[in-house]
C-alpha positions as CSV (number, residue, x, y, z in Angstrom):
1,X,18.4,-14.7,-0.8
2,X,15.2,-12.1,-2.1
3,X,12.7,-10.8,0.6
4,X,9.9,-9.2,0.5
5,X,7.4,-7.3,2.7
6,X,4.0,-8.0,2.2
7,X,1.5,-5.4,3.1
8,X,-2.6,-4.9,3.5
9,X,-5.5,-2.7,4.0
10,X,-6.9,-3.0,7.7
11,X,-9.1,-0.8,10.3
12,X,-11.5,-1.2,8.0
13,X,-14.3,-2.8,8.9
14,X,-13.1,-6.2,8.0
15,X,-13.9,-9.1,10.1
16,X,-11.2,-11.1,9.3
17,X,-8.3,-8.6,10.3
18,X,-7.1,-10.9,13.2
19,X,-6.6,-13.8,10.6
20,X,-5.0,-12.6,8.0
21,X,-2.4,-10.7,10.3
22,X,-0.3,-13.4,10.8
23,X,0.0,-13.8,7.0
24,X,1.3,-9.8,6.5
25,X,4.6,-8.1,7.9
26,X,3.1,-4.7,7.0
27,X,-0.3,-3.0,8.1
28,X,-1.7,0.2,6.7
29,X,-4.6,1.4,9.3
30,X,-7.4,4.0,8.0
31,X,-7.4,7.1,9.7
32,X,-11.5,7.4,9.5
33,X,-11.7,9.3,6.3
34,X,-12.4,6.8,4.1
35,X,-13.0,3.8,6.4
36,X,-12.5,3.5,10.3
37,X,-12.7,5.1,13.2
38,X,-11.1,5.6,16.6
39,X,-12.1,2.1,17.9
40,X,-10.9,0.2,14.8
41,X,-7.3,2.0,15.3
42,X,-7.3,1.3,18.5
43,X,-8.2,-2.4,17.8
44,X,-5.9,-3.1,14.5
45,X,-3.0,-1.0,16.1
46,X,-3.1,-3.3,18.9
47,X,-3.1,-6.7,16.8
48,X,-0.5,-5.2,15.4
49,X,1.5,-4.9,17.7
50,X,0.5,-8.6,19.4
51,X,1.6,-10.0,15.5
52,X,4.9,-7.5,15.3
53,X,3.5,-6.4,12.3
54,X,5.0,-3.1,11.2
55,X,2.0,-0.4,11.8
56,X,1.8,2.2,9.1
57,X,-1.1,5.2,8.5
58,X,-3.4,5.0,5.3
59,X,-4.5,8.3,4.6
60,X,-7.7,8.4,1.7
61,X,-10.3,11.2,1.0
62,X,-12.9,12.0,3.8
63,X,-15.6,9.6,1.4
64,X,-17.3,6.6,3.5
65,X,-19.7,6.6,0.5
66,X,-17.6,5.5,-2.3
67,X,-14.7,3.7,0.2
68,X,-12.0,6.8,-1.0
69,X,-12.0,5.3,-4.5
70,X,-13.3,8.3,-6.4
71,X,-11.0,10.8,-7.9
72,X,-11.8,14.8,-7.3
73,X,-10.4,18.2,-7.5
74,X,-7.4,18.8,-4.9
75,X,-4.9,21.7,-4.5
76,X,-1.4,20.8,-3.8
77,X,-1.9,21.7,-0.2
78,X,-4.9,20.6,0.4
79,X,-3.1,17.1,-0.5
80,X,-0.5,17.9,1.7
81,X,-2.6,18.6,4.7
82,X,-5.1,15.5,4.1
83,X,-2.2,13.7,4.5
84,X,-1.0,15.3,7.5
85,X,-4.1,14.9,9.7
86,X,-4.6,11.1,9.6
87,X,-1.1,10.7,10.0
88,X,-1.4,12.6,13.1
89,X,-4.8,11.0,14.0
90,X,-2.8,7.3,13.9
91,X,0.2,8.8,15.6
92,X,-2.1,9.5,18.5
93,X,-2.8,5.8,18.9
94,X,0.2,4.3,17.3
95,X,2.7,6.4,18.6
96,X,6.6,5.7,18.2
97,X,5.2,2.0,16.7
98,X,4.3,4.2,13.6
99,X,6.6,3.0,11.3
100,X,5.2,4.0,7.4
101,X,2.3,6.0,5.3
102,X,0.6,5.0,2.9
103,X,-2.2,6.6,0.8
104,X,-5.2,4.8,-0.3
105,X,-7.4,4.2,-3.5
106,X,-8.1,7.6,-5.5
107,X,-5.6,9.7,-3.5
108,X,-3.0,7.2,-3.9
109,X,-3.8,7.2,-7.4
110,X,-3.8,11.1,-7.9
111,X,-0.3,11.6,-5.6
112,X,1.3,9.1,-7.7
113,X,1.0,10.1,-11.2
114,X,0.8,14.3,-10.6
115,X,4.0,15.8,-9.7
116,X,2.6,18.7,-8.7
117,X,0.2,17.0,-5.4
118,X,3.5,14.4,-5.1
119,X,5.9,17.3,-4.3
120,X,3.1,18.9,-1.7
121,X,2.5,15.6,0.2
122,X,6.2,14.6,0.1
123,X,7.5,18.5,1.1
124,X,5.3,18.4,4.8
125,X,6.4,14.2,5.1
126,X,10.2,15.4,5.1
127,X,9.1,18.4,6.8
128,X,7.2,16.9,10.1
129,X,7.6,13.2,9.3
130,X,10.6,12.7,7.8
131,X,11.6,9.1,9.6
132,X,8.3,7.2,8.2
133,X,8.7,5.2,5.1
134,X,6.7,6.1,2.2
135,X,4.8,3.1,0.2
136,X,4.5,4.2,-3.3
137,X,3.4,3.0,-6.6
138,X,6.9,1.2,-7.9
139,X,8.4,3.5,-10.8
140,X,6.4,6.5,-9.7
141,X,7.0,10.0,-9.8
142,X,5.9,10.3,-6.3
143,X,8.4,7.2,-5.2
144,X,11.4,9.2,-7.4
145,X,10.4,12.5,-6.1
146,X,10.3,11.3,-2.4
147,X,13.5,9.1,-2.8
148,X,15.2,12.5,-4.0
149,X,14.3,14.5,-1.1
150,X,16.0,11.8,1.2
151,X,12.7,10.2,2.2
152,X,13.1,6.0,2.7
153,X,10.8,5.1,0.1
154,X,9.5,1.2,-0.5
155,X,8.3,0.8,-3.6
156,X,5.1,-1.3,-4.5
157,X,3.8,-3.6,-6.4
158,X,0.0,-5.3,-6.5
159,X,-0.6,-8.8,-6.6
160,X,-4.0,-8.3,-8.3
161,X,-4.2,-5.3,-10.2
162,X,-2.7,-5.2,-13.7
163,X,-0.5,-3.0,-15.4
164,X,-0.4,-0.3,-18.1
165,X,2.5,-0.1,-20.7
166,X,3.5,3.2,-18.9
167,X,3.8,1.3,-15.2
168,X,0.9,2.8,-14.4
169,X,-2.1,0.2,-12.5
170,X,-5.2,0.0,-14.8
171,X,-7.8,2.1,-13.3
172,X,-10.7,0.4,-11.8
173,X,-13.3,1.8,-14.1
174,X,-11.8,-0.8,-16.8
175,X,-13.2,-4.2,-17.1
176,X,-9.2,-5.9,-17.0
177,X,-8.5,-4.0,-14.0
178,X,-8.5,-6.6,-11.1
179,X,-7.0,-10.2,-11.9
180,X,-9.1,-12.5,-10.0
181,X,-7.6,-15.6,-11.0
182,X,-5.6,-17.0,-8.1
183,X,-2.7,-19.3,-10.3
184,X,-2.6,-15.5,-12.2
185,X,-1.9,-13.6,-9.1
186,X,0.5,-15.8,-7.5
187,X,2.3,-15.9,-11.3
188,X,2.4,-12.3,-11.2
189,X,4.0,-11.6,-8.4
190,X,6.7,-14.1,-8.5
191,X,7.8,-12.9,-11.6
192,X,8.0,-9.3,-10.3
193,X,10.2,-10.7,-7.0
194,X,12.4,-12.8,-8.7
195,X,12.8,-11.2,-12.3
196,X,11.9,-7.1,-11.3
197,X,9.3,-7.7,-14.4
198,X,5.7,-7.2,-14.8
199,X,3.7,-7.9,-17.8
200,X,1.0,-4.9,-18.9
201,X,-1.8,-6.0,-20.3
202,X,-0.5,-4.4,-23.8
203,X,1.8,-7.8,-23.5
204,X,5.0,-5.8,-22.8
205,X,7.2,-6.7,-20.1
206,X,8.1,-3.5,-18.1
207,X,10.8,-3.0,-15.4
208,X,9.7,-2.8,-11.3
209,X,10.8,-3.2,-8.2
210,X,9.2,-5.1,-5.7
211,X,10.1,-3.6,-2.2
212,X,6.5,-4.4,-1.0
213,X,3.8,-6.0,-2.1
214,X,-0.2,-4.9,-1.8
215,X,-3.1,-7.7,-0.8
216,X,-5.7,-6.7,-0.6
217,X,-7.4,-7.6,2.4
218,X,-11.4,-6.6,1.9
219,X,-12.4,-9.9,-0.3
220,X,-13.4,-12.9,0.9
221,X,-10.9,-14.8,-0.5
222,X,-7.8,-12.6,0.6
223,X,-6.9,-14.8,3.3
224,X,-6.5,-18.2,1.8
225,X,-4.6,-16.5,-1.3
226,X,-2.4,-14.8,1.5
227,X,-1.6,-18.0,3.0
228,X,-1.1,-19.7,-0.6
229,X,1.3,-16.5,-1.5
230,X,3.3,-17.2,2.0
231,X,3.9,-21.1,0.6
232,X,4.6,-19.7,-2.9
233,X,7.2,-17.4,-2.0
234,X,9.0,-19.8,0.5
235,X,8.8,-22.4,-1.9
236,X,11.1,-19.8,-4.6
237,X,13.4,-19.1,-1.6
238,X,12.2,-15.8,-1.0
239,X,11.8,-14.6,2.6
240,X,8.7,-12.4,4.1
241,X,10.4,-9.8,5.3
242,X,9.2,-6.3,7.0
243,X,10.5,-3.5,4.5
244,X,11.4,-1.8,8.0
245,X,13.1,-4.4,9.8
């Protein structure tokens, strides 16, 4: 039988982080660089917890203005040590219940496709954090560069972001960049669980593999697609799984 782990955004503001909890196995918490704060931790680590969701960090740019979403300049160990402190700033909550890492919007971007800021960040994880799992963008050279060093490594996939030819998500400054329709979401990411296949919006079908799989939790509508996805997916015969578990 297929499983999947189902992860979103929280600790960011979001009123409607207790509800759609339930719905998730996964939880990536913002370390207060580009959203949250000590409070917020405090608060999603613990619903966490109450849910047994798995509880990993979500490390972004120091950039409340733009929400971490805006690409800039960044030597390889200035990635690296980025990384590092919000890690350790949700370890101080968290604790052993810290279970994966994964970086947000432009810096997730960045780490992803440049090999050069993907070695940096990876080289301190399996340095000082070598037991958390790694979320990264499926087909990656950060997922294959990480996987290589010995790091566990769940590869993702986005219910409502489309693709490039290349496997690369369409960056947001495009018009076709988020798919907002909800039949199209829920189409999308059954055929990447059940056939490891994504369709770019060149029309090509490209390869991927669906460890995890990113909603995003900061619309209004998250939670009822959540809940729709959940009936979706148990309706294929594919179990919500924690990638941890």
């Amino acid at each position: 039988m297929k499983h999947v782990d189902l992860n979103s955004d929280l600790g960011e503001g979001a009123g409607h982080d207790a509800a759609l909890m339930p719905l998730i196995t996964s939880a990536n918490i913002a370390c207060g660089a580009h959203a949250g704060n000590l409070e917020t931790m405090i608060e999603a680590v613990e619903l966490a917890a109450r849910q047994h969701v798995r509880i990993g960090a979500h490390p972004g740019y120091f950039d409340l203005q733009t929400f971490g979403r805006e690409e800039r300049a960044i030597a390889p160990r200035e990635a690296g040590n980025l990384v590092l402190m919000q890690i350790e700033q949700l370890y101080e909550v968290a604790g052993a219940r810290l279970r994966h890492v994964k970086l947000h919007g432009a810096l997730y971007n960045q780490v992803s496709r440049d090999v050069a800021l993907a070695d940096a960040v990876v080289a301190d994880l399996v340095r000082l954090w070598p037991d958390l799992i790694l979320f990264a963008l499926s087909g990656s050279p950060l997922a294959r560069i990480a996987s290589a060093r010995g790091l566990r490594v769940a590869e993702e996939v986005f219910a409502d972001r489309t693709y490039q030819a290349d496997g690369t998500l369409t960056p947001r400054s495009q018009p076709d960049a988020m798919i907002t329709d909800e039949d199209a979401m829920v189409a999308q990411v059954l055929m990447m669980v059940q056939r490891g296949m994504v369709r770019s919006v060149q029309g090509t079908e490209i390869p991927i593999t669906p460890d995890t799989v990113c909603l995003h939790g900061d619309s209004d509508r998250s939670i009822r697609f959540a809940t729709r996805l959940r009936q979706e997916l148990a309706g294929a015969g594919i179990t919500v799984k924690a990638f941890s578990a």
